[in-house]
DSSP file (Angstrom, degrees, kcal/mol; ACC not computed):
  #  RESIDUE AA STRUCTURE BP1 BP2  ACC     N-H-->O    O-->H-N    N-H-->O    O-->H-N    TCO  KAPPA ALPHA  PHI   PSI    X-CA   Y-CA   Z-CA
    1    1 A X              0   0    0      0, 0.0    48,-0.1     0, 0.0     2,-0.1   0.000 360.0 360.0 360.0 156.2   57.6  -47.3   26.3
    2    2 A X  E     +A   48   0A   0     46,-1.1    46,-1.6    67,-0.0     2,-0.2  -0.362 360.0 179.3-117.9 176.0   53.7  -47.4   25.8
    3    3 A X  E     -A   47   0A   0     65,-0.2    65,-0.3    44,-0.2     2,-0.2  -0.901   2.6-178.6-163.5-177.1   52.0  -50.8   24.5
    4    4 A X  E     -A   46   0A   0     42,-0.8    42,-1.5    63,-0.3    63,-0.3  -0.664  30.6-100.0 166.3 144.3   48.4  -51.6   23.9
    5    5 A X  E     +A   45   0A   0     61,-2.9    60,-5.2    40,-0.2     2,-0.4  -0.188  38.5 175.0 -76.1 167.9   46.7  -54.4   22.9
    6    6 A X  E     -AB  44  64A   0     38,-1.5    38,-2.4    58,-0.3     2,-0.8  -0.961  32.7-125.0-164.6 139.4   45.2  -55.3   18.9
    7    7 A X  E     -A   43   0A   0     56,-1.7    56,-0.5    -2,-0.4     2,-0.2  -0.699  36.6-179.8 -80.1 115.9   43.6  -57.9   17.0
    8    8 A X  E     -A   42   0A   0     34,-3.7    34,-1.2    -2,-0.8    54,-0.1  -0.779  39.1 -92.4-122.9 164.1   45.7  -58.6   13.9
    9    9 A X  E     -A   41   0A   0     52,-0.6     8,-0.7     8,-0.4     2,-0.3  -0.498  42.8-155.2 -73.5 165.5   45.1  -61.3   10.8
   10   10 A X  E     -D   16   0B   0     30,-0.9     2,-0.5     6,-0.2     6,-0.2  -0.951   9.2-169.8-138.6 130.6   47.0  -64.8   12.0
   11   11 A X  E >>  -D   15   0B   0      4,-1.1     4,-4.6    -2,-0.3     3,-2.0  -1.000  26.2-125.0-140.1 137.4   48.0  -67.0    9.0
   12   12 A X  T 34 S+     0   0    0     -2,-0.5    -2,-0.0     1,-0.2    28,-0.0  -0.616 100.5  34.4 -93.4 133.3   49.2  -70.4   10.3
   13   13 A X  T 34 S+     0   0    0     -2,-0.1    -1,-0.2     1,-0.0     0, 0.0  -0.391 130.8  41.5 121.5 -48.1   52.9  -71.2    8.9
   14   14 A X  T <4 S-     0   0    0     -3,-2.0     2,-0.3     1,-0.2    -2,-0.2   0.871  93.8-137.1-101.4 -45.9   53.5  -67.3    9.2
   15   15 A X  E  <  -D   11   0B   0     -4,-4.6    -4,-1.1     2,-0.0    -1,-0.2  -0.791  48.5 -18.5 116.2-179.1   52.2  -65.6   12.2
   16   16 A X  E     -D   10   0B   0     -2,-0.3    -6,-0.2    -6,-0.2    -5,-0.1   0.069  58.5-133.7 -56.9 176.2   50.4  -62.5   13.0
   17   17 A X        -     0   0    0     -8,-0.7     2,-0.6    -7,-0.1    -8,-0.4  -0.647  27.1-179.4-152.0  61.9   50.5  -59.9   10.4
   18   18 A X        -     0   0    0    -10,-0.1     2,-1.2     1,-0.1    44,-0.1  -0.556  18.1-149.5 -65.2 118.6   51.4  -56.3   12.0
   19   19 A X        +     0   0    0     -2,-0.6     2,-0.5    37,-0.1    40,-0.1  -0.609  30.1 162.6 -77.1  98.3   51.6  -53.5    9.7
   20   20 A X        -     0   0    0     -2,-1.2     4,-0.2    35,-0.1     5,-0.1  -0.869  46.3-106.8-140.7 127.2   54.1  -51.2   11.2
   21   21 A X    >   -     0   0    0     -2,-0.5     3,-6.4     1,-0.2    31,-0.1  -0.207  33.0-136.2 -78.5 109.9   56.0  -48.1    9.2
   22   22 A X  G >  S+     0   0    0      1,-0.3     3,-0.9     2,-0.1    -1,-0.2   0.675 103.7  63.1 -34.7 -23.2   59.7  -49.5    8.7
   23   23 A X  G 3  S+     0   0    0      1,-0.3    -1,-0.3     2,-0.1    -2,-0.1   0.378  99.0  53.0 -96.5   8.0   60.9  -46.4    9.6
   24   24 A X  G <  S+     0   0    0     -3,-6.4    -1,-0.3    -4,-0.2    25,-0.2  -0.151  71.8 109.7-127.7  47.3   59.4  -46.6   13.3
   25   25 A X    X   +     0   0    0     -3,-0.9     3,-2.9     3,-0.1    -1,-0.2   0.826  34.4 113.6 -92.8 -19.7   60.7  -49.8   14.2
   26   26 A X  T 3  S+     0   0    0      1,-0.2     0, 0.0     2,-0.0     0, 0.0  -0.365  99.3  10.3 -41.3 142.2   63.5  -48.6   17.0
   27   27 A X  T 3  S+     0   0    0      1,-0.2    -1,-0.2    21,-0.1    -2,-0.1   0.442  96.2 154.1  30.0  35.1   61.8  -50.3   20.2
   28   28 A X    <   +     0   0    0     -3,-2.9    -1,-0.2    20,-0.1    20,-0.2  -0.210  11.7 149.6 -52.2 161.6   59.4  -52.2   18.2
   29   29 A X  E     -C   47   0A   0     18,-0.6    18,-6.9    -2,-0.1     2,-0.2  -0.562  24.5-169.1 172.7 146.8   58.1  -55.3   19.8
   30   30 A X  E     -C   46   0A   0     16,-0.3     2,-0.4    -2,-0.2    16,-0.2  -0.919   9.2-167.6-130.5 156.8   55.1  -57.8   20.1
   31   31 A X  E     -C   45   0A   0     14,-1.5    14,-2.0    -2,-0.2     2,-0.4  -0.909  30.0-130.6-140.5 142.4   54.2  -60.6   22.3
   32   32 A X  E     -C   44   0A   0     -2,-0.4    12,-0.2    12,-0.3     3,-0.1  -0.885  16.6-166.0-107.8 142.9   51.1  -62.6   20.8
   33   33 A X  E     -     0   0A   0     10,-4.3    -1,-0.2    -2,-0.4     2,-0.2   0.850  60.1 -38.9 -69.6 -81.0   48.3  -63.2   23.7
   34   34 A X  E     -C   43   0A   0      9,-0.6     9,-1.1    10,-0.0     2,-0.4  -0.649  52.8-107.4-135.2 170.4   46.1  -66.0   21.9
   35   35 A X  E     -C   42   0A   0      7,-0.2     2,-0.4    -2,-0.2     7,-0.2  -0.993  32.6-123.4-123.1 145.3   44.8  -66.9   18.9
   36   36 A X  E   > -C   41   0A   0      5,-1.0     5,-0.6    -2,-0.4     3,-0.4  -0.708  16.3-163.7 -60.6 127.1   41.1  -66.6   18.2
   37   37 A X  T   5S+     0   0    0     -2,-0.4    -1,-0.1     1,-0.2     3,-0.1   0.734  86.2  61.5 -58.7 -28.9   39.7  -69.7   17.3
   38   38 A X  T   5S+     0   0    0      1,-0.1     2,-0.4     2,-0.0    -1,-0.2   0.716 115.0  22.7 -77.5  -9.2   36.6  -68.3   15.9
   39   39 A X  T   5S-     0   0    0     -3,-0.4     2,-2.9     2,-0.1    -3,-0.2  -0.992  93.2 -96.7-153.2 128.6   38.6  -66.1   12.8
   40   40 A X  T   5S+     0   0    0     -2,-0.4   -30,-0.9    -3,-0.1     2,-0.3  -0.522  93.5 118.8 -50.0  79.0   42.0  -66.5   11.3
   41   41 A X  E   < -AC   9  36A   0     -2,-2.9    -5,-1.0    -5,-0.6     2,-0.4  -0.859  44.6-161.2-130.7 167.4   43.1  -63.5   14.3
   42   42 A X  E     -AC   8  35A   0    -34,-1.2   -34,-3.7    -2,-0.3     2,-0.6  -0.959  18.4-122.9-161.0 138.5   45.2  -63.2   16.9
   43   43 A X  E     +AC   7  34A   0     -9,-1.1   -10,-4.3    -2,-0.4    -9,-0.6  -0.708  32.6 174.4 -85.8 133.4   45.6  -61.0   20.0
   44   44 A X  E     -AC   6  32A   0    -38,-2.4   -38,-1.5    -2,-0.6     2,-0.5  -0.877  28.2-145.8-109.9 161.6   49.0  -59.2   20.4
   45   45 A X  E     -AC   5  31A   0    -14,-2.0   -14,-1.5    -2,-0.3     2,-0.5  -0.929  28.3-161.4 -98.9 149.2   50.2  -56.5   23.1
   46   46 A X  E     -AC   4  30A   0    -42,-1.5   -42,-0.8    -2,-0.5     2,-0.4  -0.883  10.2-153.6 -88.7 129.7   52.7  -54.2   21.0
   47   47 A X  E     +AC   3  29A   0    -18,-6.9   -18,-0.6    -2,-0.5     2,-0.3  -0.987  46.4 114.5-120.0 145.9   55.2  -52.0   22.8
   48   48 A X  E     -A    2   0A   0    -46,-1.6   -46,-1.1    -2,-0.4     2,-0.1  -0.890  66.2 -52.1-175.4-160.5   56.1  -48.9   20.5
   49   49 A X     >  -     0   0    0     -2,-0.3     4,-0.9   -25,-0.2   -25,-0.0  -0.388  43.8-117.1 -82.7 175.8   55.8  -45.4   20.2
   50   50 A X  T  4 S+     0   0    0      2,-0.1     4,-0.6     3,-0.1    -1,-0.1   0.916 125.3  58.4 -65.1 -32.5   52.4  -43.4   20.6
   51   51 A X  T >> S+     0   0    0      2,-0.2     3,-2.3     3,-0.1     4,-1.0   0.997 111.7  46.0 -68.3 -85.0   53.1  -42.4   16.5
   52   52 A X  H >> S+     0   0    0      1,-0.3     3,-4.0     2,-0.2     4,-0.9   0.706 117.1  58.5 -26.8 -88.8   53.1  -47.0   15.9
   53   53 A X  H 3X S+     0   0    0     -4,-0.9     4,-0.9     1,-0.3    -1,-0.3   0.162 104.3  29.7   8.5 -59.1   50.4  -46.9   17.8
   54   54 A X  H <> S+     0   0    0     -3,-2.3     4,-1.4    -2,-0.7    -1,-0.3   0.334 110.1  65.9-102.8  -1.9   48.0  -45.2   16.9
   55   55 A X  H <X S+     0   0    0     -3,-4.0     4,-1.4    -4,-1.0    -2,-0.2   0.812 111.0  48.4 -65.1 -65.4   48.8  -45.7   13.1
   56   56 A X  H >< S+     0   0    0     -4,-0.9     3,-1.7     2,-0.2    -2,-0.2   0.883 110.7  48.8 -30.0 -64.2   47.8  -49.6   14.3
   57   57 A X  H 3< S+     0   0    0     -4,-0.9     7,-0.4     1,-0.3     5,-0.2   0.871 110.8  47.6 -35.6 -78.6   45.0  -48.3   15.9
   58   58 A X  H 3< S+     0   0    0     -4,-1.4    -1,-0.3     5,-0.1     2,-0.2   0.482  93.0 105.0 -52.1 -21.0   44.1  -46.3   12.6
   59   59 A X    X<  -     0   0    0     -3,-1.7     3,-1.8    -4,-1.4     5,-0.2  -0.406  62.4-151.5 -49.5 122.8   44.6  -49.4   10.5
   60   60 A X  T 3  S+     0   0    0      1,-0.3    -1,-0.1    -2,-0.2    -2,-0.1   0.553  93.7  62.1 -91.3  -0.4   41.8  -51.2    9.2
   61   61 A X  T 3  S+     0   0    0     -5,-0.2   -52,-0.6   -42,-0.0     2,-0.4   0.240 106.7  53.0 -99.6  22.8   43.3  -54.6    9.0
   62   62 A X  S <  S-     0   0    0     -3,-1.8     2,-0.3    -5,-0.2   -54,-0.2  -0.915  70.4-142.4-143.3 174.7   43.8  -54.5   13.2
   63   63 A X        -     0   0    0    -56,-0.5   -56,-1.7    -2,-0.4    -6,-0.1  -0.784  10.3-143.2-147.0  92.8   41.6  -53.9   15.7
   64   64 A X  B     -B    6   0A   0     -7,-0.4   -58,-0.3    -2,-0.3   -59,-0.1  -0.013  19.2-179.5 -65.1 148.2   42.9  -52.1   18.4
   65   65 A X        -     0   0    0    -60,-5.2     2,-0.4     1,-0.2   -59,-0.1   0.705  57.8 -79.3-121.1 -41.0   41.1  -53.6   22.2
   66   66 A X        -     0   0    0    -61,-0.2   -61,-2.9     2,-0.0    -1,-0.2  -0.904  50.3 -46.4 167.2 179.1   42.9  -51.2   24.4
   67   67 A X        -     0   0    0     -2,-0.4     2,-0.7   -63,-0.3   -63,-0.3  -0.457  32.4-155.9 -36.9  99.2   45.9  -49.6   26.5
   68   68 A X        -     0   0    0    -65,-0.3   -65,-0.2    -2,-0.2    -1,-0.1  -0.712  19.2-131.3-110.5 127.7   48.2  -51.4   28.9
   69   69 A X    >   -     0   0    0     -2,-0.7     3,-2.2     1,-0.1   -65,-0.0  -0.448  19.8-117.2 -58.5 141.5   49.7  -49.5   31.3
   70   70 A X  T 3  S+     0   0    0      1,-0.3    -1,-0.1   -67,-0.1     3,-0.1   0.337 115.2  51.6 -98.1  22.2   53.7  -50.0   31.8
   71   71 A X  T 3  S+     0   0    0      1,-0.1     2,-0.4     2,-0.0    -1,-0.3   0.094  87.2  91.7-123.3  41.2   53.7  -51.1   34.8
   72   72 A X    <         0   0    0     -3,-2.2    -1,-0.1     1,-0.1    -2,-0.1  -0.729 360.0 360.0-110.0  70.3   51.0  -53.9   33.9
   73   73 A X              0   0    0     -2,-0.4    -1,-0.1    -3,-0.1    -3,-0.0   0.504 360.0 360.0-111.8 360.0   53.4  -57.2   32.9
């Protein structure tokens, strides 16, 4: 399974706010890094398909920061 890191909105009470197409959730998953201090944000790694993925990517509410290799845990 592929992963990659992303900047997502963080709303304290809730959490991160991933957008991710119900129908691709089979071997969803997130781990949050950090939260920015400077921006209601937060870094996550995702593990998911390439298809999640890059949909995140393409999303204008995330900010994808890059690619983890799967044998980098």
């Amino acid at each position: 399974m592929t992963s990659a890191i992303f900047v997502v909105p963080f709303r304290v009470g809730v959490g991160p706010t991933i957008a991710v197409d119900p129908g691709k959730t089979d071997g969803y998953g997130y781990s949050v890094i950090g939260q920015v201090p400077q921006a209601p944000t937060c870094l996550v790694r995702v593990w998911s398909d390439d298809a999640t993925l890059d949909a995140l990517a393409a999303d204008p509410d995330t900010l994808y920061v890059e690619d983890c290799p799967n044998d980098a845990l």
